[in-house]
C-alpha positions, -999 to +999 in steps of 0.1 A: -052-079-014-056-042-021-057-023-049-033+002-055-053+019-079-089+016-064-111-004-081-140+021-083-111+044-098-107+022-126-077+002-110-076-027-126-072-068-104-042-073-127-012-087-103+006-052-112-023-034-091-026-058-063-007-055-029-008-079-002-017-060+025-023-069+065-056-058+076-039-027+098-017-016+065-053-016+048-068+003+067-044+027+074-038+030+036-068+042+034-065+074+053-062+113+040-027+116+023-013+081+034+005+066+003+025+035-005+043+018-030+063-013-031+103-015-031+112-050-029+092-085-025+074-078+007+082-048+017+065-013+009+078+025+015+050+045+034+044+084+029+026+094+064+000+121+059+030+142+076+052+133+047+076+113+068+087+077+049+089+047+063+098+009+052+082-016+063+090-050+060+072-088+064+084-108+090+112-130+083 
């Protein structure tokens, strides 16, 4: 699980502030400028650090 808020940023582990990430989406939400946010059960909408957005979804 990742928190959208970092933890060390005062994010709290409430289930409002947790995302279940795969390790890739992790990691790359950790890079400069990459941003996400969820938009339905599963799926999240991605800023790239070029400002492009993306969907992703889980598999079915």
């Amino acid at each position: 699980l990742d928190h959208r808020v970092r933890h060390v940023d005062g994010g709290s582990s409430d289930e409002d502030n947790l995302a279940p990430l795969c390790r890739h989406d992790h990691r790359i939400r950790h890079l400069p400028r990459w941003e996400y946010r969820p938009v339905d059960q599963g799926a999240f909408e991605w800023r790239t650090a070029l400002g492009q957005v993306v969907q992703s979804r889980p598999p079915p």
